[in-house]
PDB file of the backbone (N, CA, C, O) and the ligand in Angstrom, with CONECT records:
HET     ZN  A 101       1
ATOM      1  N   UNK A   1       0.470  21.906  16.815  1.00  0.00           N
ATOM      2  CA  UNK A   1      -0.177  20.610  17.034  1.00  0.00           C
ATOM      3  C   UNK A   1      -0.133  19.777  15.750  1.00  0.00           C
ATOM      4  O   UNK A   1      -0.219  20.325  14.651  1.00  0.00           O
ATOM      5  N   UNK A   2       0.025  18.222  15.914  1.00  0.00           N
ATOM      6  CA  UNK A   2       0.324  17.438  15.066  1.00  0.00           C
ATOM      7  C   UNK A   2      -1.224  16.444  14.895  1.00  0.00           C
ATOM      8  O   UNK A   2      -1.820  15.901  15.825  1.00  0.00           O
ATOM      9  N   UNK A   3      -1.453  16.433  14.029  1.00  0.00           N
ATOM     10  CA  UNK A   3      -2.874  15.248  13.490  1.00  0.00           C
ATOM     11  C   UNK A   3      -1.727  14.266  13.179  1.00  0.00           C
ATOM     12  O   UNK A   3      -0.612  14.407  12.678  1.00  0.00           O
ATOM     13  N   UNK A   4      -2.451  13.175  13.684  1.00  0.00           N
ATOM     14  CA  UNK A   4      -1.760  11.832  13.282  1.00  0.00           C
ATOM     15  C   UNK A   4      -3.011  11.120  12.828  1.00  0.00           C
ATOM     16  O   UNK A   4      -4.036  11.199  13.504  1.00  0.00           O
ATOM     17  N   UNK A   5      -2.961  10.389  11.647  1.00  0.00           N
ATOM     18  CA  UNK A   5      -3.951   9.902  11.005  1.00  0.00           C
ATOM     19  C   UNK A   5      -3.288   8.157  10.579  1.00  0.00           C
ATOM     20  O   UNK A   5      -2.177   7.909  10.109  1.00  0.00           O
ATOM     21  N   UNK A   6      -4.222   7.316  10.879  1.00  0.00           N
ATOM     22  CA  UNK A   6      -3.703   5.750  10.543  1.00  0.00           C
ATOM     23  C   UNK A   6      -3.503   5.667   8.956  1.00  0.00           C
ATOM     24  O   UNK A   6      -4.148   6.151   8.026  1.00  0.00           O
ATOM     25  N   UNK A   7      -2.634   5.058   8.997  1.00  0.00           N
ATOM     26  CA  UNK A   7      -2.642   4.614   7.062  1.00  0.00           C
ATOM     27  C   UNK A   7      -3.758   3.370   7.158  1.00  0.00           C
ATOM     28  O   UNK A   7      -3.752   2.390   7.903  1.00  0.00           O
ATOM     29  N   UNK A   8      -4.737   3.776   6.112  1.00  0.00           N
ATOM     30  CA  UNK A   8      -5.907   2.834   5.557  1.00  0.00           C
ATOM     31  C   UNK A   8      -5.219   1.091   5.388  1.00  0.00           C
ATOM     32  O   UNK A   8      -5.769   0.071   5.804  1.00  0.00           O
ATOM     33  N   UNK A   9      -3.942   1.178   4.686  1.00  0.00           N
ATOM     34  CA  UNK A   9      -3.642   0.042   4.637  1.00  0.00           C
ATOM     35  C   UNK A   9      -2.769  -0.579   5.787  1.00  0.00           C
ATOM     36  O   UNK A   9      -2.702  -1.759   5.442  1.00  0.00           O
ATOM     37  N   UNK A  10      -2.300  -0.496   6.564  1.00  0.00           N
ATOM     38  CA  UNK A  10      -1.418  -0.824   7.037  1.00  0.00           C
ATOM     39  C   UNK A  10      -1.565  -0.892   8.830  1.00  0.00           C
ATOM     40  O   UNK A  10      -1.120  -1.670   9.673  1.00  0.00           O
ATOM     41  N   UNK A  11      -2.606   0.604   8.905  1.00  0.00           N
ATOM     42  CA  UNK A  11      -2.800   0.962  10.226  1.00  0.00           C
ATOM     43  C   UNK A  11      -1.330   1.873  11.042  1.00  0.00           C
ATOM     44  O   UNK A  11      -1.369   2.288  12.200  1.00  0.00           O
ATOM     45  N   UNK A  12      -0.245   2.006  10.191  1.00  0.00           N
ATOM     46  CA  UNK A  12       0.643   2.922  10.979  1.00  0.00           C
ATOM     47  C   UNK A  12       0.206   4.388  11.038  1.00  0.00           C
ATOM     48  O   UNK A  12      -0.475   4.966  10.190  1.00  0.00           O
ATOM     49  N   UNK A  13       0.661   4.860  12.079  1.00  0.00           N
ATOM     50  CA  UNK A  13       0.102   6.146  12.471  1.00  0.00           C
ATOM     51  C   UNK A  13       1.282   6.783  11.244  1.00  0.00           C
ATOM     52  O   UNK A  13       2.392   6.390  10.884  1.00  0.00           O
ATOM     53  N   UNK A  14       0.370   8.001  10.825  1.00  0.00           N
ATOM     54  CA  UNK A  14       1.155   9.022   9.856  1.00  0.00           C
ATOM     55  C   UNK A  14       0.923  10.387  10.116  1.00  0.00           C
ATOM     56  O   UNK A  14      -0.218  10.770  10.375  1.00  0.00           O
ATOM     57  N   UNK A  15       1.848  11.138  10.078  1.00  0.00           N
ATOM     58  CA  UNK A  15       1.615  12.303  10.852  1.00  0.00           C
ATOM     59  C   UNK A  15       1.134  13.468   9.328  1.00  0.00           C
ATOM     60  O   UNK A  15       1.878  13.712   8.378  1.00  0.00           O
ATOM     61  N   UNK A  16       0.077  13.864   9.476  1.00  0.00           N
ATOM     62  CA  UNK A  16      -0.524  14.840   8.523  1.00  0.00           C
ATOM     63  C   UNK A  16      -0.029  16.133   8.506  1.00  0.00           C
ATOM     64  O   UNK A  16      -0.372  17.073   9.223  1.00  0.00           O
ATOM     65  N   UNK A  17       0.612  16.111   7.833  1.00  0.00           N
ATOM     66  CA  UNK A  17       1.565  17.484   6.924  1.00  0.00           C
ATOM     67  C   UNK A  17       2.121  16.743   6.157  1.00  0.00           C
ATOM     68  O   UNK A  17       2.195  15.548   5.870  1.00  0.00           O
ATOM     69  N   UNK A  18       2.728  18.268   5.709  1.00  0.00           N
ATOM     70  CA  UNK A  18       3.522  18.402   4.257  1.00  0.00           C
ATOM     71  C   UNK A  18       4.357  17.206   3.873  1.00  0.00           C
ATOM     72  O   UNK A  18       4.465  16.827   2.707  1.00  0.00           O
ATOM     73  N   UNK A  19       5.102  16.471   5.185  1.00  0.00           N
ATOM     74  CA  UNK A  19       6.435  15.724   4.643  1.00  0.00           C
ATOM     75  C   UNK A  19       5.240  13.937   4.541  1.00  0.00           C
ATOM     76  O   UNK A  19       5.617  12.924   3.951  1.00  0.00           O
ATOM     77  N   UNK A  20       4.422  14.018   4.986  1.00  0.00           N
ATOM     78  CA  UNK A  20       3.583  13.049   4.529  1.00  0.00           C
ATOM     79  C   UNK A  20       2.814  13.189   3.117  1.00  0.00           C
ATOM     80  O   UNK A  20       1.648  13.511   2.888  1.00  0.00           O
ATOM     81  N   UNK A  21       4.348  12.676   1.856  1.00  0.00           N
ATOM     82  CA  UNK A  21       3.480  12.875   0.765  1.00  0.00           C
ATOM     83  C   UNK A  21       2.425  11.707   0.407  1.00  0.00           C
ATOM     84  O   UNK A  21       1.950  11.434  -0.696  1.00  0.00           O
ATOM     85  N   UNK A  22       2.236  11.198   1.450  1.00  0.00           N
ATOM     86  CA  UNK A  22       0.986   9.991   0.543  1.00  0.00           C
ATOM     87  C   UNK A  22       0.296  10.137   1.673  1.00  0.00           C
ATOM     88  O   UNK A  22       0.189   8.962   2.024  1.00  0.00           O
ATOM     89  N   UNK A  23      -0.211  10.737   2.432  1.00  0.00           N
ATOM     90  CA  UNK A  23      -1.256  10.609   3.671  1.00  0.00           C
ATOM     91  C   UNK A  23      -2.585  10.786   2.708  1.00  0.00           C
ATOM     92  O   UNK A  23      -2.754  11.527   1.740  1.00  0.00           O
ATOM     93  N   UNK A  24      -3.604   9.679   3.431  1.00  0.00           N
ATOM     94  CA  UNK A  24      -3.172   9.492   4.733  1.00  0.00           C
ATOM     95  C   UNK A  24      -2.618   7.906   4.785  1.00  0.00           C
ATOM     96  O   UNK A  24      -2.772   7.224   5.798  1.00  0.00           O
ATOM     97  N   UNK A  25      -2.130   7.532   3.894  1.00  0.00           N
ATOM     98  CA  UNK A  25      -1.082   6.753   3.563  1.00  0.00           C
ATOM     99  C   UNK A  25       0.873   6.761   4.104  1.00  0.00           C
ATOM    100  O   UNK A  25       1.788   7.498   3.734  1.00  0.00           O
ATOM    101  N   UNK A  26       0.858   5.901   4.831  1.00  0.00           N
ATOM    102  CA  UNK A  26       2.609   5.985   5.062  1.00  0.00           C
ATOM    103  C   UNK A  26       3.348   6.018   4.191  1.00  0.00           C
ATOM    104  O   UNK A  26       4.517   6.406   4.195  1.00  0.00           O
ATOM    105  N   UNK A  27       2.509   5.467   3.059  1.00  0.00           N
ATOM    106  CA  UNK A  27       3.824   5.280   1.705  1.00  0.00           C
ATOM    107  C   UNK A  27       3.068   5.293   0.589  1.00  0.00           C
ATOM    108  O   UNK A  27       1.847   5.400   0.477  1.00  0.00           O
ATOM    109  N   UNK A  28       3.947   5.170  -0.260  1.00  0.00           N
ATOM    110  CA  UNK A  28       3.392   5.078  -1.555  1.00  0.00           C
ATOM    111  C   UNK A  28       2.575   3.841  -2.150  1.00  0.00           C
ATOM    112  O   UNK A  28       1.487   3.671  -2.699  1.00  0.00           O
ATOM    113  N   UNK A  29       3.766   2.995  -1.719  1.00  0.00           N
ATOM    114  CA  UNK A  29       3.155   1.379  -1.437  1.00  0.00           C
ATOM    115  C   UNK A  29       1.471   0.906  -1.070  1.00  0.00           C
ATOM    116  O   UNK A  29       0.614   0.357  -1.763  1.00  0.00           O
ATOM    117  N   UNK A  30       1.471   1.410   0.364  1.00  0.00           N
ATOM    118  CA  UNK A  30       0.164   1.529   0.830  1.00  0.00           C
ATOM    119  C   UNK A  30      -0.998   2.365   0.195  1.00  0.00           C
ATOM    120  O   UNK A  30      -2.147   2.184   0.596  1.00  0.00           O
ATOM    121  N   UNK A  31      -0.697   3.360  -0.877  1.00  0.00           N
ATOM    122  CA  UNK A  31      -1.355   4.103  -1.158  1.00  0.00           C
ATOM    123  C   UNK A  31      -1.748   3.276  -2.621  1.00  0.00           C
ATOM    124  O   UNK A  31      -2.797   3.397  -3.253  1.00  0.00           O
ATOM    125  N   UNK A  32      -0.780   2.554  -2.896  1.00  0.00           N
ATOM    126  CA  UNK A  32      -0.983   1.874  -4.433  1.00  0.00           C
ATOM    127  C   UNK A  32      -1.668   0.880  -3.985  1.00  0.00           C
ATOM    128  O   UNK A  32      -2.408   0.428  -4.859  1.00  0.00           O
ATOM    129  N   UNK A  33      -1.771   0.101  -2.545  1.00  0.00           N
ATOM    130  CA  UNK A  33      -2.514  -1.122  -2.359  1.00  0.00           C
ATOM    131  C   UNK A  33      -3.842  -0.248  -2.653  1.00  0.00           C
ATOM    132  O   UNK A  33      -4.447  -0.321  -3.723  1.00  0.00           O
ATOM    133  N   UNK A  34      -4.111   0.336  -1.901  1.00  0.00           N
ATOM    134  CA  UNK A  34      -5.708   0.718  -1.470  1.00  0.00           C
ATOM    135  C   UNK A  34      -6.406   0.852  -2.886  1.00  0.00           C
ATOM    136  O   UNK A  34      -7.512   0.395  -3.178  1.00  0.00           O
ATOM    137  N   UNK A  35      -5.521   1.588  -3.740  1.00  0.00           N
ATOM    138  CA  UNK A  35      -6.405   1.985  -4.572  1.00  0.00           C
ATOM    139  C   UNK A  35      -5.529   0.765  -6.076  1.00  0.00           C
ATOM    140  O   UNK A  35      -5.214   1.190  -7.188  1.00  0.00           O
ATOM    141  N   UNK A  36      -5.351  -0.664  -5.603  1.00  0.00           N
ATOM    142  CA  UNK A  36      -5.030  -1.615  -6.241  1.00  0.00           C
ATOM    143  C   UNK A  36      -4.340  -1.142  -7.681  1.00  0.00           C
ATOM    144  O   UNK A  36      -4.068  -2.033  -8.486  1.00  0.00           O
ATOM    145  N   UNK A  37      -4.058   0.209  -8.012  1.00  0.00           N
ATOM    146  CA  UNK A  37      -3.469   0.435  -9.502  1.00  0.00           C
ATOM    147  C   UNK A  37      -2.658  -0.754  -9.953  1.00  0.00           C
ATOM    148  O   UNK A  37      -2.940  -1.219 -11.057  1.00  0.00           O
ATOM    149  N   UNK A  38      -1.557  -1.386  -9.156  1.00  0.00           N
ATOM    150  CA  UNK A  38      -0.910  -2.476  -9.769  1.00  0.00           C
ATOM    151  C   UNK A  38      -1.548  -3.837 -10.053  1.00  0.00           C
ATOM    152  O   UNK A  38      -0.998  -4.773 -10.633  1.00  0.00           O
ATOM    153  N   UNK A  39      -2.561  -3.813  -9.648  1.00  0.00           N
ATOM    154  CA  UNK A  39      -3.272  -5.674  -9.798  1.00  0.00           C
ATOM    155  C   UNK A  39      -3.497  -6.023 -11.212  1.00  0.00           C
ATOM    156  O   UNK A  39      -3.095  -7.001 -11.843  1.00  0.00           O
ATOM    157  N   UNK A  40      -4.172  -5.093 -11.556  1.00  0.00           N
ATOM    158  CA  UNK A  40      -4.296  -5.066 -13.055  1.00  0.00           C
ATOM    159  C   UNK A  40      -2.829  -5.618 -14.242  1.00  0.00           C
ATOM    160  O   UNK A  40      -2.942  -5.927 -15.429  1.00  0.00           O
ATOM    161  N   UNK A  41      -1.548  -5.584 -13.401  1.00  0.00           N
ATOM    162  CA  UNK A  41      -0.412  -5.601 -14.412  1.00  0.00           C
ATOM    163  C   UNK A  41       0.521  -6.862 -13.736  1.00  0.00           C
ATOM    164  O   UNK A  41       1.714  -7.114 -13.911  1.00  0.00           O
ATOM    165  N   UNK A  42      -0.489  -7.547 -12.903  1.00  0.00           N
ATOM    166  CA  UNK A  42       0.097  -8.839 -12.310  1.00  0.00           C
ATOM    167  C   UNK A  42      -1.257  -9.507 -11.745  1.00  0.00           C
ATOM    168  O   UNK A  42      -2.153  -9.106 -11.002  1.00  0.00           O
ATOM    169  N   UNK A  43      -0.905 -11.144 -12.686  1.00  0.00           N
ATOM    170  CA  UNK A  43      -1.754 -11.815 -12.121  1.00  0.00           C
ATOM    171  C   UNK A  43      -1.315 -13.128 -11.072  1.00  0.00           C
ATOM    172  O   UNK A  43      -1.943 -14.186 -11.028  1.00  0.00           O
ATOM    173  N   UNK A  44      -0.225 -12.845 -10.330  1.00  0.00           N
ATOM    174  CA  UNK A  44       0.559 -13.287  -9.888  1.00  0.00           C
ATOM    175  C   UNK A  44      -0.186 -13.102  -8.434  1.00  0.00           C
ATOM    176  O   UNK A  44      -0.224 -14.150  -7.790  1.00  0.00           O
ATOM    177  N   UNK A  45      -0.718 -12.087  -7.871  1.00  0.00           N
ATOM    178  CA  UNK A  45      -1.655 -12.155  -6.833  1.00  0.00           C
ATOM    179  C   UNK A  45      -3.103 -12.292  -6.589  1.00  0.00           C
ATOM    180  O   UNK A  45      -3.798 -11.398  -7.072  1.00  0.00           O
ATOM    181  N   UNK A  46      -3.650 -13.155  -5.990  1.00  0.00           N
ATOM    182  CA  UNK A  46      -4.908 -13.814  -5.935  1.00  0.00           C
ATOM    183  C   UNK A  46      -5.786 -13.312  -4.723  1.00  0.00           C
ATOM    184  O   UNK A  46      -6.927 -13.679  -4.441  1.00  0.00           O
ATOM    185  N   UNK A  47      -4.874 -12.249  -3.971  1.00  0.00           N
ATOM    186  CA  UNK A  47      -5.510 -12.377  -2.541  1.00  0.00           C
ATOM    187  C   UNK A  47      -6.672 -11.046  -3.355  1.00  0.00           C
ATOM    188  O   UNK A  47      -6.234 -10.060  -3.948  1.00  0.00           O
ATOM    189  N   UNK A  48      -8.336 -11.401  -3.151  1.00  0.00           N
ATOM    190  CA  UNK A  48      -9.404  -9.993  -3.440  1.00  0.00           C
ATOM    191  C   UNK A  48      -8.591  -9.247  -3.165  1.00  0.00           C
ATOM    192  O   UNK A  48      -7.542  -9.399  -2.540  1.00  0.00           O
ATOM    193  N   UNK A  49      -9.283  -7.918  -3.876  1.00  0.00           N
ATOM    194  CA  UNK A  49      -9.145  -6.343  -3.808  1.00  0.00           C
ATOM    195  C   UNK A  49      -9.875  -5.691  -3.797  1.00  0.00           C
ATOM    196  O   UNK A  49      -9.798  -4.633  -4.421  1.00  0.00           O
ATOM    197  N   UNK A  50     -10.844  -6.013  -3.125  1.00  0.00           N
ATOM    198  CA  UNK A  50     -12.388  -4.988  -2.958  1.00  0.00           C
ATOM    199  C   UNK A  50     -11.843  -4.535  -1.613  1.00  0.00           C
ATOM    200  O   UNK A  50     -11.209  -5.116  -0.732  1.00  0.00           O
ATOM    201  N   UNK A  51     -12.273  -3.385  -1.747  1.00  0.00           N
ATOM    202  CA  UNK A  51     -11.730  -2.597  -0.769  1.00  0.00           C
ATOM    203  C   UNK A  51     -12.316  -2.579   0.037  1.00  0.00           C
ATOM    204  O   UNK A  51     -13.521  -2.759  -0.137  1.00  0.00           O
ATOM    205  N   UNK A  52     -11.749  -2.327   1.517  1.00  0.00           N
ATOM    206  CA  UNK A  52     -12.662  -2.242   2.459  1.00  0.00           C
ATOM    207  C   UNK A  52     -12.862  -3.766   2.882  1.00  0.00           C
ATOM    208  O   UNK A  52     -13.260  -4.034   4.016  1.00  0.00           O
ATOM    209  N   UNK A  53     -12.613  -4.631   2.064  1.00  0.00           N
ATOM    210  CA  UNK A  53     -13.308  -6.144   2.545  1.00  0.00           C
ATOM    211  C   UNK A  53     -11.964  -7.223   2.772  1.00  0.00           C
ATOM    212  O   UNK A  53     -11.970  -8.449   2.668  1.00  0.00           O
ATOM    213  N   UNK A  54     -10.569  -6.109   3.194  1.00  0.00           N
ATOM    214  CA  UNK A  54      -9.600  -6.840   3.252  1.00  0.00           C
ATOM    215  C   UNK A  54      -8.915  -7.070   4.853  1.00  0.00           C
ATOM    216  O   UNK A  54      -8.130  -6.293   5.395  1.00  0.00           O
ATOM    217  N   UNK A  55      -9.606  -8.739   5.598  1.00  0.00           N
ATOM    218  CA  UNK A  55      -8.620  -8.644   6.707  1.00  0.00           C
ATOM    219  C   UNK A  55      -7.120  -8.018   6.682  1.00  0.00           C
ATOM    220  O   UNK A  55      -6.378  -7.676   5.761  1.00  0.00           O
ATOM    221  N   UNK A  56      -6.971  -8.018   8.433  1.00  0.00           N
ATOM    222  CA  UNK A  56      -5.486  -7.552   8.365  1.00  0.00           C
ATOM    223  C   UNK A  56      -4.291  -8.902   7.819  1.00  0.00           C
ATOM    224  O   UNK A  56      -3.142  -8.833   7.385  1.00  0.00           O
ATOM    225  N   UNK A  57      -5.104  -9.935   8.060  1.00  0.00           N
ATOM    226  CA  UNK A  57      -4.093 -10.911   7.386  1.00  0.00           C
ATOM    227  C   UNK A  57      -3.743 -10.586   5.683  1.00  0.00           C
ATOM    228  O   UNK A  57      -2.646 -10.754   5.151  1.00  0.00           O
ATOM    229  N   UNK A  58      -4.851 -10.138   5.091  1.00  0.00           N
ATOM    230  CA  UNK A  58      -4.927 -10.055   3.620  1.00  0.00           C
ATOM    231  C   UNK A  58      -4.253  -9.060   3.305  1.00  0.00           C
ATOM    232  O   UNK A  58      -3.774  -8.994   2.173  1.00  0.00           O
ATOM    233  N   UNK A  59      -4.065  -8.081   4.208  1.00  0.00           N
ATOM    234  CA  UNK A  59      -3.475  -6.943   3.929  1.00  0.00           C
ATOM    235  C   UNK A  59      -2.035  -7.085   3.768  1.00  0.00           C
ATOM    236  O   UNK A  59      -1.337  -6.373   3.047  1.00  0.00           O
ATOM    237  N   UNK A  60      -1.589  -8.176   4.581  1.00  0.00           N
ATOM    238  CA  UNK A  60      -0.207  -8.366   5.466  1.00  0.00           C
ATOM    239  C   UNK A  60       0.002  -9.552   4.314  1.00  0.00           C
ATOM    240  O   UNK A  60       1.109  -9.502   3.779  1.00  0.00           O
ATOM    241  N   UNK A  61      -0.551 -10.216   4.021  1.00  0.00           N
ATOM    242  CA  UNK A  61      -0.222 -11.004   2.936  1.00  0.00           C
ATOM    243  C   UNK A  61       0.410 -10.422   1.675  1.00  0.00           C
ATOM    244  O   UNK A  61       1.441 -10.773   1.102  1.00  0.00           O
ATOM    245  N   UNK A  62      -0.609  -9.274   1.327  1.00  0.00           N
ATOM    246  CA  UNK A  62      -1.229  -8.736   0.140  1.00  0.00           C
ATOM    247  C   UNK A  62       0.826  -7.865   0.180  1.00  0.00           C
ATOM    248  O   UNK A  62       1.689  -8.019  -0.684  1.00  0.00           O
ATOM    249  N   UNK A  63       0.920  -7.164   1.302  1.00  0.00           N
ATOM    250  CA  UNK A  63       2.780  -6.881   1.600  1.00  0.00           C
ATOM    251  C   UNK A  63       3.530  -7.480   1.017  1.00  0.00           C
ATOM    252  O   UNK A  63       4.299  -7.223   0.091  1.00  0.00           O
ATOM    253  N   UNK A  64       3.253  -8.509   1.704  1.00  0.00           N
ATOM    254  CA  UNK A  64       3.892  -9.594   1.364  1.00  0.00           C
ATOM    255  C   UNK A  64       4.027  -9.973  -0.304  1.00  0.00           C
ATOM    256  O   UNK A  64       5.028  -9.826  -1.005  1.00  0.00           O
ATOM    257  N   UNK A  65       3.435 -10.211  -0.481  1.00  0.00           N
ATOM    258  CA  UNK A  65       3.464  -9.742  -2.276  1.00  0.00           C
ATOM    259  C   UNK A  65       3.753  -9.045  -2.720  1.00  0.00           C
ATOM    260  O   UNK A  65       4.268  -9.453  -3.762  1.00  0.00           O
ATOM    261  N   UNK A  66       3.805  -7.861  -2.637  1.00  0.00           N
ATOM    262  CA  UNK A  66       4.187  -6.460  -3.495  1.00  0.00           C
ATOM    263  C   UNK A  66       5.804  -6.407  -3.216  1.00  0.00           C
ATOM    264  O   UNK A  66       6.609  -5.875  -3.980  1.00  0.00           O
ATOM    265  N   UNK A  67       6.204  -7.205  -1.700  1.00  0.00           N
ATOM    266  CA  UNK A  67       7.651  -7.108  -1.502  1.00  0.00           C
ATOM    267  C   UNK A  67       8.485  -7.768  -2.422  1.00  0.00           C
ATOM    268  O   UNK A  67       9.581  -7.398  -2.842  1.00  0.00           O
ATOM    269  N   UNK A  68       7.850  -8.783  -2.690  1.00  0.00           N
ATOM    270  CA  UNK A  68       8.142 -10.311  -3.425  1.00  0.00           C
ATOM    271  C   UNK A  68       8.406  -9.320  -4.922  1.00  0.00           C
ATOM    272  O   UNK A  68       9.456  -9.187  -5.549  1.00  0.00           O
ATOM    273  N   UNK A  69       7.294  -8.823  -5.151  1.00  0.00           N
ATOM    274  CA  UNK A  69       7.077  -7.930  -6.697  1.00  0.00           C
ATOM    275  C   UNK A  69       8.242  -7.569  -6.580  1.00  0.00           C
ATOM    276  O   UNK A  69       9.126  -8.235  -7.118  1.00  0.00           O
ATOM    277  N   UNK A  70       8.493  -6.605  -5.965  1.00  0.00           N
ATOM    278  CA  UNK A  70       9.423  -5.548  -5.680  1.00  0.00           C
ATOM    279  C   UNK A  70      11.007  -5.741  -5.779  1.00  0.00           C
ATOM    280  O   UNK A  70      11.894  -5.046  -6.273  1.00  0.00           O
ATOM    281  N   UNK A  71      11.002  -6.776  -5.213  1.00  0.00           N
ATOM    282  CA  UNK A  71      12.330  -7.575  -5.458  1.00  0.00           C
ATOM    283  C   UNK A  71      12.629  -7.825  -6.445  1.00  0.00           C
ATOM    284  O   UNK A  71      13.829  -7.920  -6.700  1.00  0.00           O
ATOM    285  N   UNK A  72      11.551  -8.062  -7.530  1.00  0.00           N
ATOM    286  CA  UNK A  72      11.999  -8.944  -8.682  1.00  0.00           C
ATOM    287  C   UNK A  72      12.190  -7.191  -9.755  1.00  0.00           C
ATOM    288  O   UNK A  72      12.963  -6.984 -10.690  1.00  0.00           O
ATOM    289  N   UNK A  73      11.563  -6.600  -9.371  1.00  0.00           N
ATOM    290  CA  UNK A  73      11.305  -5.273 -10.029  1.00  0.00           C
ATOM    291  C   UNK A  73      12.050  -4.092  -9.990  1.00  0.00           C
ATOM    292  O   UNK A  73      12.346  -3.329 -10.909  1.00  0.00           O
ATOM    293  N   UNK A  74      12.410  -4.030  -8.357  1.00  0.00           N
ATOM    294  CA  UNK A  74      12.624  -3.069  -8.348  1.00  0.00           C
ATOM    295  C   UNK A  74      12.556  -1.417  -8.677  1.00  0.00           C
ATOM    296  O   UNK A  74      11.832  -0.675  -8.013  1.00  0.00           O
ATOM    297  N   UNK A  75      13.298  -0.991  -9.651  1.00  0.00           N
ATOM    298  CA  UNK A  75      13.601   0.299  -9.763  1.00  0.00           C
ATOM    299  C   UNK A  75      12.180   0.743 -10.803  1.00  0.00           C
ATOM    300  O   UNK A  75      11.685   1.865 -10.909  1.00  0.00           O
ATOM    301  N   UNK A  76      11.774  -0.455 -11.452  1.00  0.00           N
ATOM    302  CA  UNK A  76      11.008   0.260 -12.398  1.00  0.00           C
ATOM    303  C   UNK A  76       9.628   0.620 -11.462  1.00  0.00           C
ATOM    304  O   UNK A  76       8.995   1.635 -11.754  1.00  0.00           O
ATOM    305  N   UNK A  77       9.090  -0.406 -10.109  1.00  0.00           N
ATOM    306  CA  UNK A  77       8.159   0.453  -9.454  1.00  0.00           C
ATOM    307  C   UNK A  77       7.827   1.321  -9.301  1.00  0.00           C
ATOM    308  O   UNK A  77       6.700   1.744  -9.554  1.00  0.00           O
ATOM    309  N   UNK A  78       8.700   1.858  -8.839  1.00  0.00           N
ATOM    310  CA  UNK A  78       8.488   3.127  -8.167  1.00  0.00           C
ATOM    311  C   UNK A  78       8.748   4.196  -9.230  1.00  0.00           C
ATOM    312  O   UNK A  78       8.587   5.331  -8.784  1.00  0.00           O
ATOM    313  N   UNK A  79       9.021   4.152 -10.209  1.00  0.00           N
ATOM    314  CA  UNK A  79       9.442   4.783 -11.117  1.00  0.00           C
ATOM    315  C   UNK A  79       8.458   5.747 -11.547  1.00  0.00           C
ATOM    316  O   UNK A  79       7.383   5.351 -11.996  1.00  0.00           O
ATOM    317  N   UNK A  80       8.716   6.929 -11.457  1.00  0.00           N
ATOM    318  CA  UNK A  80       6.802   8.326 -11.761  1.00  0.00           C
ATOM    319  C   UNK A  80       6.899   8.325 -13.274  1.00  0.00           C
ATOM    320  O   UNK A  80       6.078   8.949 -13.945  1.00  0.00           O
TER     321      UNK A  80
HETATM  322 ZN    ZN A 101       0.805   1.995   5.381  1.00  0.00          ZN2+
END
């Protein structure tokens, strides 16, 4: 039997095991929104980050930004 658990940010279902390394997060991405580590190193986004107090628009916005980041960034993101 499979637990499927929503990602906090995003709301996609994620299936809980092993190959879900960011659950209960889909991604890494989502896992860096929630817990905002990148806001601090860009003031380039304005949308709050109190957690918990973010519509789904803000969330979907908030994507929307990190994609934008991401583009310009790339490789060094994700980089451990
Ligand atoms: Zn997600």
């Amino acid at each position: 039997m499979t637990t499927i658990v929503k990602c906090p940010t995003c709301q996609k279902s994620v299936e809980w095991s092993e190959k879900s390394e960011f659950r209960p997060f889909c991604s890494k991405r989502c896992q860096l929104i929630d817990l905002g580590d990148w806001s601090d190193e860009s003031n380039k986004i304005s949308t709050p980050m109190k957690s918990g107090e973010l519509t789904q628009q803000d969330t979907e916005s908030l994507i929307e930004d990190i994609e934008a980041m991401l583009a310009k960034n790339d490789d060094s993101f994700f980089k451990e």
